[in-house]
Every structure is written in C-alpha cells, then in structure tokens.
LUMMI-806675 format. One line per 2 residues: for each residue x, z, y of C-alpha. Coordinates in Angstrom, 3 decimals. Last residue first. Layout:
# residues N
X/Z/Y; ...;
//
This chain:
# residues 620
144.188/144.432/106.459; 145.199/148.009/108.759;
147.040/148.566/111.465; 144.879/148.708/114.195;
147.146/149.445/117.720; 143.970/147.906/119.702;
141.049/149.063/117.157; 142.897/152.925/117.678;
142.631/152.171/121.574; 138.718/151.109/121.132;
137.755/153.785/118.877; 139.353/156.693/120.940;
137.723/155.133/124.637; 134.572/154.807/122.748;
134.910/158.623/121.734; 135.358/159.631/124.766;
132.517/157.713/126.252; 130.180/159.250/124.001;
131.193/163.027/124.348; 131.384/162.853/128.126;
128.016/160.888/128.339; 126.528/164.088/126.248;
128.603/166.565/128.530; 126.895/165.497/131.261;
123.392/166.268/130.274; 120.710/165.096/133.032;
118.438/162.797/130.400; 119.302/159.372/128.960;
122.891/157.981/128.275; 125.207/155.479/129.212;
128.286/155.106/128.209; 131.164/153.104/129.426;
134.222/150.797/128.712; 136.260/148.335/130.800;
139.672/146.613/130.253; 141.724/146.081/132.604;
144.209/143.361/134.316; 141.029/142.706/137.364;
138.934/139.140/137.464; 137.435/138.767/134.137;
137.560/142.314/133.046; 137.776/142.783/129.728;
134.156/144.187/127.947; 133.116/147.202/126.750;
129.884/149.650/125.941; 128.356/152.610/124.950;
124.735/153.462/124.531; 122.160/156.127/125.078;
118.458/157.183/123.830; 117.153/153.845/122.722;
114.192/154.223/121.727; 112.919/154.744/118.099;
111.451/158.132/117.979; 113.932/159.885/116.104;
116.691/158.154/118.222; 118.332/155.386/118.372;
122.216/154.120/119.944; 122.676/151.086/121.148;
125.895/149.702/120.963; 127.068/146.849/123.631;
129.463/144.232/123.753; 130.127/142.680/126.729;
131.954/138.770/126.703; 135.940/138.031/125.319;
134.365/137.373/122.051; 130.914/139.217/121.404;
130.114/137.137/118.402; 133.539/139.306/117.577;
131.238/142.252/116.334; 129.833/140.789/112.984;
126.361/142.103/112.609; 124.664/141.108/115.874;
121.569/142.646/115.982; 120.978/141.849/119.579;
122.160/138.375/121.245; 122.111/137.937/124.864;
123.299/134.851/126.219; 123.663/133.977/130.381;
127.114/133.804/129.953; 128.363/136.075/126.599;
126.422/139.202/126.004; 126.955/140.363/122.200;
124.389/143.475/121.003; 125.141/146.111/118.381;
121.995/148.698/116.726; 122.327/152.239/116.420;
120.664/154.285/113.975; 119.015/158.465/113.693;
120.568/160.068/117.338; 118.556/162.850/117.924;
121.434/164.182/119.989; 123.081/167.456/118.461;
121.791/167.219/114.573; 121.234/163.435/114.361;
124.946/162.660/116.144; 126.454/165.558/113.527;
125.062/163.728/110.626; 126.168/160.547/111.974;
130.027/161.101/112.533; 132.001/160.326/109.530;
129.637/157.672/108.686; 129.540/156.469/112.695;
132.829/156.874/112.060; 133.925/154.342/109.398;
131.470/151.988/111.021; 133.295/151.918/114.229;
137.080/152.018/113.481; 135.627/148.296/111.141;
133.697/147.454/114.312; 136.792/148.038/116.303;
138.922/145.429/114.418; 136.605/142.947/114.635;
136.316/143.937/118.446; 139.939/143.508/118.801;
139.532/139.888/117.053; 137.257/138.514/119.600;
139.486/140.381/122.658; 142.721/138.160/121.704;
144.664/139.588/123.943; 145.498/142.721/122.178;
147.781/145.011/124.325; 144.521/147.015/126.009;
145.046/148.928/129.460; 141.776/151.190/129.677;
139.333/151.504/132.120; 135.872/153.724/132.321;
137.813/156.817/132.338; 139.839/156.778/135.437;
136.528/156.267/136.869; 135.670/152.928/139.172;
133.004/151.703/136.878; 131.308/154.887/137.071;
129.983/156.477/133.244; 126.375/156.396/133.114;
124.138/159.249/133.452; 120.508/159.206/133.027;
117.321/160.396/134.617; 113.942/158.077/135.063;
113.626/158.425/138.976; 111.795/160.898/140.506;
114.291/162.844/141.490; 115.664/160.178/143.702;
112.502/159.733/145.189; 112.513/163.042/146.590;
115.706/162.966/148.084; 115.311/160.330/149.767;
112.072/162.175/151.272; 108.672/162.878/150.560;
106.307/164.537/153.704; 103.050/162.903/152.246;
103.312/164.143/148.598; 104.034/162.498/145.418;
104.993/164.560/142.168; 101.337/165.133/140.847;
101.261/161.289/140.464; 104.090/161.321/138.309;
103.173/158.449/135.546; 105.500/155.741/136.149;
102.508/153.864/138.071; 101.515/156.381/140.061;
104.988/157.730/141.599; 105.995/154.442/141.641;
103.032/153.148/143.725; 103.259/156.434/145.882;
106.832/155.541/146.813; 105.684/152.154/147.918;
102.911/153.229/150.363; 99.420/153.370/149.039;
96.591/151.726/150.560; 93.604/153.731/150.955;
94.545/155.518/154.319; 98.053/154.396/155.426;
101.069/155.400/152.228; 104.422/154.794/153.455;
105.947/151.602/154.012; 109.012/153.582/155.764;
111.326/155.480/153.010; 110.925/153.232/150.232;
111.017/150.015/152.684; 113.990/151.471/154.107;
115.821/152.074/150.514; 115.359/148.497/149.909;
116.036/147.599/153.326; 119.509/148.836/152.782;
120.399/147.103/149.381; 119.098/143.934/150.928;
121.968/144.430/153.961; 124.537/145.106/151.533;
124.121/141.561/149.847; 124.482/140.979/146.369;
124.330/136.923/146.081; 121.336/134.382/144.981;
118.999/135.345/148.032; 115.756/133.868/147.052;
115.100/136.486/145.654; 116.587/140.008/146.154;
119.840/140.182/144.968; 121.172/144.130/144.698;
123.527/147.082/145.121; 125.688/148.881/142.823;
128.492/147.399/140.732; 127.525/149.226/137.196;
123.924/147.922/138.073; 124.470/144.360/138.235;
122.329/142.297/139.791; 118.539/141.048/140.132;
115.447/141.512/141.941; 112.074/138.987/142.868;
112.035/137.649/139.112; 108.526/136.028/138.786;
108.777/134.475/135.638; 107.319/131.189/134.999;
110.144/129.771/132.496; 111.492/128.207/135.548;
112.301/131.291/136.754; 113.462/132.789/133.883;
116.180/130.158/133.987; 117.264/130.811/137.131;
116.974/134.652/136.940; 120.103/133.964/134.006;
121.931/131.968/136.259; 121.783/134.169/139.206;
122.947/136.921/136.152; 125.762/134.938/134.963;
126.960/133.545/138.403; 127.023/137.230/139.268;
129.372/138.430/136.131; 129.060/140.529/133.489;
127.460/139.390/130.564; 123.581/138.599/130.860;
120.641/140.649/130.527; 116.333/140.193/130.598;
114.249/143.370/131.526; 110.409/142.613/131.213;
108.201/144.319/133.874; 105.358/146.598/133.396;
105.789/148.128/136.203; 106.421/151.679/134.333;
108.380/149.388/131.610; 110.702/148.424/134.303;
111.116/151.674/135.742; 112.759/152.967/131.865;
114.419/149.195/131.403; 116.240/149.797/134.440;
117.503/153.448/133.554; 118.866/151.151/130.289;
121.690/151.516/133.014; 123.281/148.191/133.830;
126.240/147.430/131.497; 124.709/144.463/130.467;
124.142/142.641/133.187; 120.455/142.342/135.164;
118.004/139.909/135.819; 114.314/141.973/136.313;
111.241/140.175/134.992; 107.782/139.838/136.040;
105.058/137.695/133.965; 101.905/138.286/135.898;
98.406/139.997/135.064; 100.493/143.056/134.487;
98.619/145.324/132.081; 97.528/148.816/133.204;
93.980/148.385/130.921; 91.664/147.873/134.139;
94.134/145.118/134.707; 97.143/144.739/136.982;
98.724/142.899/139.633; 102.356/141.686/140.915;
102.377/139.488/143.968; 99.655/141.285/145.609;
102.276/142.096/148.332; 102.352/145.809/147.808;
102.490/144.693/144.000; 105.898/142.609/144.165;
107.275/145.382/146.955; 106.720/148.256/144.314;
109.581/146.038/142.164; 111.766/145.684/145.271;
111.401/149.710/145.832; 111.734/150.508/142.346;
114.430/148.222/141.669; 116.608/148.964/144.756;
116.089/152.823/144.003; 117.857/151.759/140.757;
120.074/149.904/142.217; 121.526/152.409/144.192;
122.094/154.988/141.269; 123.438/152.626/139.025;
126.434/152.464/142.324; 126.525/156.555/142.573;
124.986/157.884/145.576; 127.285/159.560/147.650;
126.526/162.808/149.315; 125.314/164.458/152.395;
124.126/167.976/153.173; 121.273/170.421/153.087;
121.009/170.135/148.915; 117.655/169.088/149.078;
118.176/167.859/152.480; 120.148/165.161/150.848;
121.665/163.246/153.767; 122.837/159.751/152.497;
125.567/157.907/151.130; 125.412/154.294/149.871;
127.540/151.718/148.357; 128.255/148.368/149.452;
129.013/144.840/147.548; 129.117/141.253/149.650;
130.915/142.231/152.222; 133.948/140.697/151.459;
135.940/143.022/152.238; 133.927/145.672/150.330;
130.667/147.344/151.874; 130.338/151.135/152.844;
127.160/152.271/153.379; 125.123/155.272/155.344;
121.699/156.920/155.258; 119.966/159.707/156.964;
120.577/159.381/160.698; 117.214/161.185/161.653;
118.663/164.453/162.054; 120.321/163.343/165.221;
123.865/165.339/166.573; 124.207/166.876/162.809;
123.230/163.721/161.322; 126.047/162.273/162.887;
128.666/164.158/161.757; 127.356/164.769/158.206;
127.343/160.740/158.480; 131.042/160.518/159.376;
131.726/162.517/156.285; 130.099/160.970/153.422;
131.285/157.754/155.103; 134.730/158.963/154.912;
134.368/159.986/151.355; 132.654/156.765/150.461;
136.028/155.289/149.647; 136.918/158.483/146.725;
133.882/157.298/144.724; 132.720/154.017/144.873;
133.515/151.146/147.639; 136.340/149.333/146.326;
138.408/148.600/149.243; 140.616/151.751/149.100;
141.112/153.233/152.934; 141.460/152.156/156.519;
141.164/148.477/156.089; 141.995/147.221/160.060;
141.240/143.717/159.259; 137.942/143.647/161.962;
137.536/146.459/163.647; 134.639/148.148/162.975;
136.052/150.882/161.311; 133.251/153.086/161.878;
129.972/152.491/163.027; 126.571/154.096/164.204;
122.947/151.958/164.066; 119.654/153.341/165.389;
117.465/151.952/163.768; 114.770/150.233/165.343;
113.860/147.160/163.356; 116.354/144.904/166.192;
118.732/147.761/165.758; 119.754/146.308/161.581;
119.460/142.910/162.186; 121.801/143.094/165.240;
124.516/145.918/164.190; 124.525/144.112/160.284;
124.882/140.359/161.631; 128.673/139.338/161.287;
131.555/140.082/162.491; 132.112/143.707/161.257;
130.557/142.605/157.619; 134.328/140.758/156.743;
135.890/144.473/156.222; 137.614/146.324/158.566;
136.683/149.687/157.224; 132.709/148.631/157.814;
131.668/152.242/157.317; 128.657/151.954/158.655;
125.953/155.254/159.664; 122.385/154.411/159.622;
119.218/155.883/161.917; 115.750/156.806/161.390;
112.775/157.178/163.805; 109.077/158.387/162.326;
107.012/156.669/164.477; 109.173/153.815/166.245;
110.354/153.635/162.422; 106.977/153.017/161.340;
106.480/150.379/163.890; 109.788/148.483/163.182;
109.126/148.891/158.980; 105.301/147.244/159.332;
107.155/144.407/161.408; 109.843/143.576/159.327;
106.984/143.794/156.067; 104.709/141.371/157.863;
101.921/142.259/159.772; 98.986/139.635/158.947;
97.522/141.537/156.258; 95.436/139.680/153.906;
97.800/139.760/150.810; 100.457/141.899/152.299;
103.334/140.034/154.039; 107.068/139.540/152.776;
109.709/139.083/155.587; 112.290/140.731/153.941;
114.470/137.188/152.277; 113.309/135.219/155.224;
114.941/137.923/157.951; 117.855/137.549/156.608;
117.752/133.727/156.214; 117.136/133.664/159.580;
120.492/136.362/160.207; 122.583/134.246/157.659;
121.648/131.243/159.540; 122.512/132.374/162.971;
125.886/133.871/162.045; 127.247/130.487/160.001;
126.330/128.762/163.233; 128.124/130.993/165.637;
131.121/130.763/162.953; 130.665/126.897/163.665;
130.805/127.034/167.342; 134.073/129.492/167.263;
135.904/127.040/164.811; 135.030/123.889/166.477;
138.956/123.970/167.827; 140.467/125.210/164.362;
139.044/121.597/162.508; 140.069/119.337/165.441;
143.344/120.915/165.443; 143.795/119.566/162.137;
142.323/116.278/162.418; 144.859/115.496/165.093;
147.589/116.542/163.054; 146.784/114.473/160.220;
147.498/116.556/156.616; 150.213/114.387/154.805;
152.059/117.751/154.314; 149.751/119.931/152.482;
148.437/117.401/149.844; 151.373/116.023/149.374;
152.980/119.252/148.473; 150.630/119.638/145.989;
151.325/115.876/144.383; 155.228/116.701/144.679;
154.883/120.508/142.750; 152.434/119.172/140.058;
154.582/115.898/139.167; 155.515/117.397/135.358;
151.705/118.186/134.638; 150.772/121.130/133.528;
149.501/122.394/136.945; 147.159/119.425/136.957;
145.790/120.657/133.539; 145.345/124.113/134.692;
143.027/122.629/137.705; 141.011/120.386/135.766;
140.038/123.459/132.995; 139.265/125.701/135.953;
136.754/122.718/137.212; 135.881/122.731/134.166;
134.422/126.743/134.042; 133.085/126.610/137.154;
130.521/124.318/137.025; 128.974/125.904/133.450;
130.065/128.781/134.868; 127.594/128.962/137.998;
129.456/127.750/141.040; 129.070/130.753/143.807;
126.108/131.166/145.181; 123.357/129.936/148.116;
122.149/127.081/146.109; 124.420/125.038/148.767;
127.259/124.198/146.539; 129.976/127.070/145.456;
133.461/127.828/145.235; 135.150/131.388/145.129;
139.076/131.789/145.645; 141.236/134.477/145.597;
143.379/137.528/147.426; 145.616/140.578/146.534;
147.697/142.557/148.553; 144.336/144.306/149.597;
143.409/145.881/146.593; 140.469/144.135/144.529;
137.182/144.875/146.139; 136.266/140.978/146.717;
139.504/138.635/146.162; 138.957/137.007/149.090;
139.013/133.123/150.291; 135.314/131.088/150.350;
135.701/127.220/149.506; 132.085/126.011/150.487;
129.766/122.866/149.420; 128.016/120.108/150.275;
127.275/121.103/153.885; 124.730/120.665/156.972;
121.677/121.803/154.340; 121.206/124.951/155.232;
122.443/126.722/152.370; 125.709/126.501/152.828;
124.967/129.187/156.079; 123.623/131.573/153.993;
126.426/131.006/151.596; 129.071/131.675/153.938;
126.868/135.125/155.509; 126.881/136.125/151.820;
130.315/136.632/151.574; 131.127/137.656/154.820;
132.813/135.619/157.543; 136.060/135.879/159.101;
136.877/132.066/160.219; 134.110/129.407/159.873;
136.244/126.255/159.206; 134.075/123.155/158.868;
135.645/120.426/157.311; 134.857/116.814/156.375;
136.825/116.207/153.526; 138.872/112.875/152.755;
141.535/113.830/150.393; 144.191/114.178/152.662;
141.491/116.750/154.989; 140.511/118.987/151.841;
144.322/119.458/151.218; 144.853/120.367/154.821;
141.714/122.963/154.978; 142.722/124.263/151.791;
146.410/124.812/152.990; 145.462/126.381/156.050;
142.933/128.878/154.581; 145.355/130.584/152.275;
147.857/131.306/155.478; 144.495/132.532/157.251;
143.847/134.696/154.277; 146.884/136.732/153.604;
145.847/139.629/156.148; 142.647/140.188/153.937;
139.804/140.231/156.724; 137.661/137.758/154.641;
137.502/134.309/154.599; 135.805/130.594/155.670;
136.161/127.212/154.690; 132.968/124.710/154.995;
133.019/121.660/153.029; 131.516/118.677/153.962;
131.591/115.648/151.405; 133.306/112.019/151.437;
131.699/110.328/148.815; 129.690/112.454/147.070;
128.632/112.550/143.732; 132.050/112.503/142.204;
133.379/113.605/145.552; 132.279/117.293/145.047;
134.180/117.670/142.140; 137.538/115.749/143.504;
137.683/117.952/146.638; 137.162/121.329/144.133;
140.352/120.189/142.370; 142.095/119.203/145.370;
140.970/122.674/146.787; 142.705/124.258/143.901;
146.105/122.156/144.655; 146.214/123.176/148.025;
145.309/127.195/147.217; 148.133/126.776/144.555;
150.782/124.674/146.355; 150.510/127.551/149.375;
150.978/130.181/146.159; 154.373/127.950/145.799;
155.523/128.695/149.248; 155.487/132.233/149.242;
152.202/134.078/150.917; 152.541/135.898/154.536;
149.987/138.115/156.009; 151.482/141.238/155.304;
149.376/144.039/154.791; 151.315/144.759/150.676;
148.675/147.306/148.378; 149.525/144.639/145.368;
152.936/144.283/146.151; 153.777/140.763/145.274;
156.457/140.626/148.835; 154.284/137.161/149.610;
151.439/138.581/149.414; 148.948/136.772/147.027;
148.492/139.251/144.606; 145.997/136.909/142.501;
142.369/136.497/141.566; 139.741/133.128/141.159;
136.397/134.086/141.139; 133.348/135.068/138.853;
133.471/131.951/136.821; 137.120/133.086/136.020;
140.610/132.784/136.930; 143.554/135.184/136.916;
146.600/134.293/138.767; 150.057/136.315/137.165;
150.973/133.418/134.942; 150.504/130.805/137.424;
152.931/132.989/139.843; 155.335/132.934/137.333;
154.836/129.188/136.443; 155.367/128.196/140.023;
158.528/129.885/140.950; 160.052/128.856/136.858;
158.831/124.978/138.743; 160.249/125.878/141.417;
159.727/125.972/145.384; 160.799/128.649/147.011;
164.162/127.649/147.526; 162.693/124.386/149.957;
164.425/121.518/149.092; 161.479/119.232/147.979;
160.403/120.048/151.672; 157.312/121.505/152.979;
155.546/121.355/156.179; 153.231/124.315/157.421;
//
C-alpha cells in the first residue's frame, strides 16, 4: 500500500465526503467503509482516502499514548468484516512512522482484545469493527488496559485532535506520510508474530474468563466453575451457537464453554462467512431459534442458544420453553434481566451481599445501567435491595458510571444496557456473550442443596414468591417470575425514526412544548385507562442523570426520559429518545409495567407522533 500525490482517489472534495459520512462518538468511530459505499457491500476493498482516515486516526491515538509514553505498545486486532485487514494495514503503518511497538492479533473479539490489554504487555489497543452495524460498514474503538474502550472524557479530545488535523490544508500529504514511510522490515515483522500473539490474546481472555466466574461461597472451597461442572455432570445441559462468522468463532466460546460440561453445537462457524443481519434481535435469532428446535429434538438437554454480533461483544439468547413445548427468542431487556437476578443472587450466594433481621442490605449494592433499560431493573433491584444508578447510552458511560460508584463504596458486580441485551459482570468492563451465558447457567445449575438455597430460590424469596419455587423449575419458570413489563425492541421498525433537526437540544424544546399541550389534552383519559396521575422528565448526558428537569433541552443530544405516575406514586411506564451516536437514527421507546401490549403500543405511538410534529414544529 504506497500512495502517490497523483493517485485519482485522492481529493480533498474525496476526503471531505467521506468525512462527512464518518460518524464519531465515545462509543466508536462508524463509517461504510467499502470501497463501492454500499452499506450491505462483502468486498474487502476501501478507497484510498478512507486508508488516509484509519492512518490519520491512529496518528491521533499514537500521539495520546506518547504523551505519557514514549514509545508505547499497541495491539491491533479486528473483526470478520471483509474491509478490516485493508483498515488494519494502515494503522499498523501509521503506528510504526510514529514509533509504535505493534502487536497485530488478527480476528479477535471484542472482549478477547481487551482481555488481553489488560495484562499488562500493552499501553493500549486500536480495535476495527463497527459492532452490529451492517457489514459494508466498519470503525474504530481505542482503549488503555482498564479492559474498555476510552471513556469519553478520553475519547471525546482525541475526536476533537483528529477533526482538527483533517482541517488542516496539509491533511492529505501528512496521512500519506504516515502510510508510505512505513519500514518494510518492521512490517513483516509485525504480520510474522501474528499467530503467537493471537495465541496470547486467546489465553488471557480464557484466564480472565474464568476470573470473572470463579466466585466461591463464604467457607466453601468449591468454586462457582466447579459447583456448575458437577451439577451439569448431574443434570447435563447443552448450548446451540450461532457464531454467523462473527469474531467469537476464533476465540474461546467451544473451550470454556465444554470444559464445564456442556455440550456445545455450532453454526456458522466459519470465520467471515455472515450468513444473515448482524444485529442479533429479532429476525437474526430466527436461525438460532431453529437450529436449537433441531437439536433439542436429538438431546432434550440442549436448552439454550446465542447469537453474538461481529464483534462479539453483544449476543442474544433463544431457548427451549417447555412451557410452550418449543423454542423462542428472548427479547434483549429480557436477557438482562435474568442476568441481574442471577448476578445479583450471586452477590448473596457468596456472602457478598447480606441482610438484617429487618430485610435490609448490610452492604451498599448498586446496578449501572442506561437509561433506556427497563425500570424492570429497578423492580429486582428493590427485591435485593439494591440501588439502580443510570447513565446515557453508551458503554464507556455506564463502565464509567460503575467506576465512580465504586469508589464511592458500592459494590456494583453487574452493569449494561438493557435495550442492547446482555451484561458486564465486574471486573469485566465490556458486554461479553460468554457472561450473559453463565448467568443463565448459574440460574439453572446452583440449585438449592439441603439448607442452602440455590439462586432461583433466593429470588423467589427475596422478591416475595416463595410459593412459586419448586425443585423441578426451569427457564421457563424463572422467566415468569420476573417483574413483567414490555418495552419497545431497539431493533423495531418502531423504535427509530429519521429526524431533519440536527440540533437535538432545540428539538426537545420544541417537543416539550407538543408535550405539555397533550399531556393536558390527554391526562384525563391517561388517569381513567392507566392510573396514570403525573409524570416527571429526566436528562442523561455521560455518566449524569438529572430528574425533574423542567426545561427539556438539559437533555441536549443525550436520553431523555418521561416518567409516567400512577395513583400510588411509582412509576408505572415511561417513554423515551435519544439520537444514536453511532447509527443515522433516531431512537424512541416505551416501557411499561404489567403484560398489556396494547398499553406500550399506545405510548410509543404517541412518542413517535410528538417527536415528528416537534421535528417539522412550526410554531414561535
């Protein structure tokens, strides 16, 4: 890869269009980097001046790290998105000019890179994918060796550095330079230790695997791994994958999974070969759903599946409802709320989490979550009694936020971001598909063994449904024991809308004037038909939550959030919105308590009205 000053596809009008098009956040940097721009494109080429791009953002990163750090070690690594390898190569020769020591790990997932940054033998990571966005596109993600990406008070300026390079009238010659003064020798260097260091990268994510579930009972020397191996010996279960090519089919899932006894079954394995729609939520578990009917109907005791994203770093589950006698897909607020109560049984299993003769938590507990995450949360929270802390969307934002708690002597062993599905468990600082599993494992296998109860049981006592718990209890049954709401799925046609107004501060001033002339319209009718009696606004912007809000654009380009209150004053349901950081939407939801559909159809209708009337507002 050598260019010229000559080259056609270099421009400054070449540059500035694809600029335009890149969207970059705290959360990750997004762009269709294909070379033909189609968004759904497999081909592995990118045009020249997206080359300048990656180069020029790993300058930027280069020049943070060095700050502190003279010459620092950065590992590189991807997913299976055809367009990465072409992404990698200019990182890895910009990081080289500028004096990089580089380790280039290949295919890895998401949080197998960070595992491995975490070690210690690093400084830092550049990590290429664009996460469930379609597979024309691709991105960047930087982070140190806290085992995350760059929280936003990193990220943020090191966006600012890289727009003002790209303003500047020698961008395209100082990029270029950065590709084409690469050392040959150095180069190969980097590609030939490739297989040694992905071996590396695979080792440390499984220890730190096994470090994140290894928690032992206060005087029991049989850790959790080991409880779950015997018990599955016992009472056998099996998983069906759905890796559809994704980054997680060369890494540690077959391994981690079989060495506790399940009995693992794949499809898609291969590496790059996506088969269907990255995201994984609704229509991409249908193969799952499918494949582990199959299954189950060869070995009853395959009862759960996933599908992650490319990345890997996101997956949603199926499993066999033998309520129903079939499988289904759980939706994403679904999974972490299963997470929640099984992580949040875990902290008093262990002894971590204890009580007085009064039901009072002798700790302070918290869950991190964002703020579209089911109030659901708050509901199993309160049974624990657990505080519930949110942040605006965004991972960064929540690891962030369970940071801080943290040092304000919280124990916070789960976080994430319900409206995504799946889960960080502490000290993990990423969603990880593998957590998400052994969450539901745990639920299902640390059963009840003469006086000490079993983490089902826990809930089942503790959230006041004792008379629901019975020896025999399946998935099933824990899922109907959870507090019941419906939320609106990120993924819907009905959760996104395509907003004109790009100033997202003054489209919520607008909406909260659309707002309070309906709510008056609107509130006799909301008392009569839900209970509702007031509703209170929130802003969520970083790490910030601020409720009571009274002018709507606090909420700026962040979540806003109304609460809606009923006669006995809880919060009953809510709706929601917020611009997508990394995606050209908008998103909106509701989220309401009890099993009645039509409710959350009412509510998010009518957010979707208010916040396309606040977008063509007309008015003074």
């Amino acid at each position: 890869m050598i260019f010229s000053a000559n080259d056609p596809g270099l421009s400054d009008s070449l540059l500035d269009k694809a600029l335009g098009k890149l969207i970059l956040s705290a959360s990750g940097w997004r762009g269709v980097f294909a070379a033909d721009g189609n968004e759904e494109s497999a081909a592995g080429d990118i045009s020249p001046v997206h080359s300048l791009i990656a180069a020029a953002a790993a300058g930027v990163f280069a020049d943070y790290l060095k700050k502190t750090i003279p010459a620092p070690r950065v590992i590189v690594g991807m997913d299976t998105r055809p367009t990465g390898p072409a992404i990698a190569d200019a990182i890895i020769r910009a990081l080289l000019v500028l004096g990089c020591r580089v380790q280039y790990v290949s295919i890895t997932a998401a949080p197998e890179i960070m595992a491995f940054a975490r070690r210690g033998t690093s400084d830092g990571f550049v990590y290429i994918s664009a996460s469930h966005n379609p597979i024309g596109h691709n991105g960047l993600k930087f982070g140190r060796t806290d085992g995350g990406v760059l929280p936003g008070s990193e990220a943020l300026p090191i966006i600012e550095e890289f727009r003002r390079r790209m303003a500047l009238g020698d961008r395209i010659p100082q990029a270029m330079g950065l590709i084409n003064r690469a050392n040959t020798k150095a180069l190969e260097e980097v590609y030939a230790e490739t297989g040694r260091v992905k071996q590396e990268a695979y080792q440390a994510y499984l220890d730190f695997t096994r470090e994140v579930n290894a928690g032992t009972a206060s005087g029991q020397e049989e850790g959790i791994l080991g409880i779950i191996s015997r018990n599955i010996r016992d009472r056998p279960l099996g998983a069906a994958i759905d890796f559809n090519g994704s980054a997680r089919s060369l890494t540690i899932d077959k391994e981690f999974f079989s060495s506790l006894g399940l009995k693992v079954h794949a499809m898609n394995d291969k590496p790059g070969e996506i088969a269907h729609r990255i995201i994984p939520e609704g229509e991409s578990l249908e193969p799952c759903r499918l494949f582990l009917e199959e299954v189950h109907a060869r070995d009853p005791s395959v009862l759960l599946g996933v599908v992650p994203d490319c990345d890997g770093d996101r997956g949603n589950l199926v499993f066999w409802d033998d309520a129903r006698n079939k499988a289904r897909a759980l939706e994403a607020q679904e999974v972490f709320a299963l997470a929640c109560v099984s992580e949040l049984a875990h902290l008093v299993w262990t002894g971590e989490l204890s009580y007085d003769n009064r039901g009072n938590a002798l700790q302070k507990a918290a869950v991190a979550i964002n703020d579209p995450t089911s109030m659901r949360i708050d509901r199993i929270a309160q049974a624990f009694d657990v505080s519930v802390f949110r942040a605006e969307v965004g991972e960064a934002n929540v690891v962030g936020l369970a940071r801080k708690l943290r040092e304000q002597g919280y124990v916070v062993r789960i976080l994430g971001e319900g409206s995504a599905g799946g889960n960080i468990t502490h000290p993990s600082a990423v969603r990880d598909p593998i957590n998400t599993m052994l969450s539901l494992i745990k639920l299902l296998t640390i059963r009840s063994e003469g006086e000490r109860k079993g983490f089902f049981e826990l809930w089942c006592d503790l959230s006041d449904q004792a008379e629901t718990y019975h020896p025999d209890f399946s998935l099933a049954d824990i899922i109907a024991a959870l507090p019941a709401f419906i939320s609106t799925g990120t993924s819907t046609p009905e959760a996104m809308l395509q907003v004109k107004t790009t100033d997202h501060g003054l489209l919520k001033s607008r909406y909260q004037k659309v707002f309070l002339r309906d709510w008056e319209e609107k509130k006799e009718s909301l008392l009569s038909r839900y209970g509702i009696t007031a509703w209170e606004a929130a802003a969520y912007n970083g790490m910030e939550e601020k409720r009571g809000i009274s002018d709507f654009s606090t909420a700026g380009r962040g979540g806003l959030k109304i609460s809606f209150i009923n006669k006995a004053g809880h919060k009953a349901a809510c709706i929601w919105m917020r611009g997508s950081a990394t995606e050209p939407v908008f998103r909106v939801m509701a989220d309401v308590g009890g099993s009645d559909r039509r409710i959350e159809r009412a509510l998010i209708e009518w957010q979707r009205k208010m916040v396309s009337e606040a977008d063509n507002y007309l008015g003074a």
